[in-house]
C-alpha positions in Angstrom: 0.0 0.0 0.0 1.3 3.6 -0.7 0.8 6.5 0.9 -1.9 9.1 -0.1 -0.1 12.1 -2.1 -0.9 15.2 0.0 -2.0 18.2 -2.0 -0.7 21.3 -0.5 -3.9 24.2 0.6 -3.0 26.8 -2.0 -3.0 30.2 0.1 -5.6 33.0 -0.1 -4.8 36.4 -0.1 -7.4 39.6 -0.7 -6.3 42.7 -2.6 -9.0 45.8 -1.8 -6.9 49.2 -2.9 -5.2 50.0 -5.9 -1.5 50.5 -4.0 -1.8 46.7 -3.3 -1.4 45.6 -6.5 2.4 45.9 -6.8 4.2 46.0 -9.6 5.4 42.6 -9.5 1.6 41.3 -8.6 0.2 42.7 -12.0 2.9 41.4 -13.5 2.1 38.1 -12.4 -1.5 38.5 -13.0 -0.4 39.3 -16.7 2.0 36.2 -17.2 -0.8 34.1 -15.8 -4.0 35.5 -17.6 -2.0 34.9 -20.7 -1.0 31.3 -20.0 -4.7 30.4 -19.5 -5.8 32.5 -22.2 -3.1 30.8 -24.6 -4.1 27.5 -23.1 -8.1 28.0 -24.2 -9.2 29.8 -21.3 -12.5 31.5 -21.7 -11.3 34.9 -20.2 -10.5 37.2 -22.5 -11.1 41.1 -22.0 -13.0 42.5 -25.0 -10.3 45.2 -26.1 -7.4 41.9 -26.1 -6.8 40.4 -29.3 -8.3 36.9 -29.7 -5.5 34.1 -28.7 -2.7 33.9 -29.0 -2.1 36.8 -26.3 0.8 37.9 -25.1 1.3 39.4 -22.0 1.4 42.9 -23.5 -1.9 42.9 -24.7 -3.3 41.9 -21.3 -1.6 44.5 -19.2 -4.3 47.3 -19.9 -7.2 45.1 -18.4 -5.1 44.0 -15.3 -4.5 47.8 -14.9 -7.6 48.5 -14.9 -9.0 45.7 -12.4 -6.4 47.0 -10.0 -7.3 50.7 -10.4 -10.7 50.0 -9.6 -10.2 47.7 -6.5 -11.7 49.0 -3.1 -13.4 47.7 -0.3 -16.8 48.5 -0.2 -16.9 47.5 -4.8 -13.8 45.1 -6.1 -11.8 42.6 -4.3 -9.2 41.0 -6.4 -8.5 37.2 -4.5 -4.9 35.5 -5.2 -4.3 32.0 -4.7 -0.6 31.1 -4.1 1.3 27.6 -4.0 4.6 28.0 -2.0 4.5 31.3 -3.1 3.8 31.2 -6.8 0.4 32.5 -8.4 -1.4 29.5 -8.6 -4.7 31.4 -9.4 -7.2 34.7 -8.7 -10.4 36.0 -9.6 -12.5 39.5 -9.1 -15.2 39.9 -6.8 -17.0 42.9 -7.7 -20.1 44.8 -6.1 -22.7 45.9 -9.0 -22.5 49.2 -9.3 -26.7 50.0 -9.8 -28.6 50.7 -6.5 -31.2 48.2 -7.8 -28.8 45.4 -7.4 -26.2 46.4 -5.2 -26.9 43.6 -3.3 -25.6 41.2 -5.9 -21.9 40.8 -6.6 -20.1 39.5 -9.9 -17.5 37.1 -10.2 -15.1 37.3 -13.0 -11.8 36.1 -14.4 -11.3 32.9 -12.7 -8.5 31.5 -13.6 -6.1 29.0 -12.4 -2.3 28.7 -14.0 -1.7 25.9 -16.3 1.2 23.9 -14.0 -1.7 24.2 -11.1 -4.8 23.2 -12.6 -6.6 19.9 -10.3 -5.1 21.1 -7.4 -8.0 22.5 -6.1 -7.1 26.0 -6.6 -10.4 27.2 -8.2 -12.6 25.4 -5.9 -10.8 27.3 -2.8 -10.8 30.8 -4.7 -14.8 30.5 -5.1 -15.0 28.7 -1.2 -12.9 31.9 -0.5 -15.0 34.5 -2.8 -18.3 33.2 -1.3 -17.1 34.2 2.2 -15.8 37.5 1.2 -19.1 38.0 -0.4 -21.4 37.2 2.3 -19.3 38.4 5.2 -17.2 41.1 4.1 -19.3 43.5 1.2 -22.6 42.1 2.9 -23.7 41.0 -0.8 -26.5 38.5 -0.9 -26.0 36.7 -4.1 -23.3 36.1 -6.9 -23.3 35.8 -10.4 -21.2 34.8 -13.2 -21.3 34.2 -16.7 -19.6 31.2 -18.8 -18.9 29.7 -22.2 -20.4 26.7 -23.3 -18.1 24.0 -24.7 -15.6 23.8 -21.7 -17.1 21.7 -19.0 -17.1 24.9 -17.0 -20.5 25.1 -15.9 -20.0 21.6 -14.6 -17.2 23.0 -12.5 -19.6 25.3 -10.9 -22.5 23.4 -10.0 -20.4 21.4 -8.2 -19.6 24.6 -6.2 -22.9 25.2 -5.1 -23.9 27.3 -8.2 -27.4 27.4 -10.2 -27.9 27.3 -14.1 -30.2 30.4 -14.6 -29.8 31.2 -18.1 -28.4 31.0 -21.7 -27.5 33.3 -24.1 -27.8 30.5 -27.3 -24.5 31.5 -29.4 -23.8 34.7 -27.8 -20.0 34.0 -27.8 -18.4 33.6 -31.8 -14.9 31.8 -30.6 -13.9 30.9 -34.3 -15.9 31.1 -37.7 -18.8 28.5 -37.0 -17.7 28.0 -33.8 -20.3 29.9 -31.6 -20.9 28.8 -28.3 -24.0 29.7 -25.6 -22.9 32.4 -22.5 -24.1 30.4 -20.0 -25.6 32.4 -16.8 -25.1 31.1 -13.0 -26.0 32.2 -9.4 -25.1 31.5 -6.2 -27.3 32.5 -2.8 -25.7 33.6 -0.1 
């Protein structure tokens, strides 16, 4: 009999104000956004080039998530594996009194080298806390492309299928996949 291989926790840490996001930090959120977007991650900002990225063309959005962070509207959550970016994603408040009790999660991603570690399951685990406990938001909400198994991924993290957007998302010429809508109570 062998021993069971012990995964190490990846560690979570919370970004809330733009002088957090240190140079080197946006540089690794850069290197790694690429990766996954190279790799056929679904995350790409709209004024980004379809793939292949590089990490030049994804600096401008990761500027401006970490210009916008705060406390009381965007959190920016970084997963780290001996003290490597394993992952991250950005909790955000909506903006609109109407829903200002719902926040958005976006750009979840996981690095390449990490992926079935358990890095996203923690960063939502970790984003569903912040959520609830910290901005005082009552419900979450994401959106997703079809044609990855992603939506899997987050119903087995407590999230509910509300809605499709039938071929909402062109990813090649006939290649046109539904923007799948999800939810999560808090």
């Amino acid at each position: 009999m062998t021993a069971p291989e012990v995964v190490p926790t990846p560690v979570i840490a919370q970004l809330s104000r733009p002088q957090d996001a240190t140079a080197a930090v946006r540089r690794d959120l850069s290197a790694c956004w690429t990766a996954v977007v190279n790799a056929g991650g679904a995350v790409v900002p709209m004024d980004c080039p379809l793939p292949p990225v590089t990490e030049a063309a994804l600096r401008p959005a990761v500027g401006r998530i970490t210009r916008g962070l705060s406390p009381e509207h965007s959190r920016l959550l970084l997963a780290t594996m001996d003290g490597a970016l394993a992952g991250w994603l950005l909790l955000r408040r909506e903006p609109h009194p109407l829903v200002a009790h719902c926040g958005v999660v976006n750009h979840v991603q996981t690095q390449v080298h990490f992926r079935g570690m358990g890095i996203g399951i923690a960063l939502m685990r970790h984003a569903r806390r912040v959520g609830r406990d910290e901005m005082g938001l009552e419900r979450l909400q994401l959106a997703v492309r079809s044609g990855l198994g992603l939506e899997e991924f987050y119903r087995k993290a407590g999230w509910t299928e509300v809605g499709r957007w039938p071929g909402a998302l062109r990813v090649a010429p006939g290649d046109d996949r539904d923007e799948i809508l999800m939810s999560l109570a808090l």
